[in-house]
N, C-alpha and C positions, 0 to 999 in steps of 0.2 A: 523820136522823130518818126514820122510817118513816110516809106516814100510809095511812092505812085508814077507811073511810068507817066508820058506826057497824052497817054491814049484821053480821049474825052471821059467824060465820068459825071455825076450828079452827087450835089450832095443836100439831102434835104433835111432844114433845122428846125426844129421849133423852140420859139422862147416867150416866156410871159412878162407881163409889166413886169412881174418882182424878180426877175432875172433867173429866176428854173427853167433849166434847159433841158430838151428832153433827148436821149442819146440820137446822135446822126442817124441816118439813112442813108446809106452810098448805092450808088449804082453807078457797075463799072458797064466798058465795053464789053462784051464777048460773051461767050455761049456756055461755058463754065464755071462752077466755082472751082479754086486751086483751092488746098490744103495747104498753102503756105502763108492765103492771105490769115489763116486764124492762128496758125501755130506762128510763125516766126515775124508776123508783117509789125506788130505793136499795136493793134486795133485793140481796144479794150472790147471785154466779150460782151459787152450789152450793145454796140454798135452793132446795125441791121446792115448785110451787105445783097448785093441783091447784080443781075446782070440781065443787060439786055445787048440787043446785038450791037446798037448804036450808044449806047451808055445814055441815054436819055428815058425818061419815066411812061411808063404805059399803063395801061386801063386798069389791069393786073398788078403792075407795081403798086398803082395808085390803092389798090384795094392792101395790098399787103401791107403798106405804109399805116392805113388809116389803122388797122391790125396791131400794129409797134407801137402807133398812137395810144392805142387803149391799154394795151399793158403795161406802158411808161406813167399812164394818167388815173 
């Protein structure tokens, strides 16, 4: 189980017809990463976590994403 506080957050998926999923994308609220969402949170380590102040995706995320994309694909 995964928990997540109820702050806003993104989580961006990709899937194909034949059902290959490519690991999440999350983006939380806030201006840090903590060291507990890797160690103790249960996120598998190929999920990308990513933060912005509003937990919503920018120009920059957008570019990092496409980044996860390629090395998933």
């Amino acid at each position: 189980m995964f928990l997540i506080s109820a702050s806003t957050f993104t989580a961006i998926q990709g899937v194909n017809a034949l059902g290959w999923v490519l690991p999440p994308f999350i983006i939380l609220a806030g201006q840090n990463h903590l060291a507990s969402w890797y160690e103790s949170s249960g996120f598998p380590p190929d999920w990308a976590i990513a933060v912005t102040e509003n937990g919503w995706t920018t120009n920059k995320i957008a570019v990092d994403w496409i980044r996860h994309f390629n090395k998933h694909t």
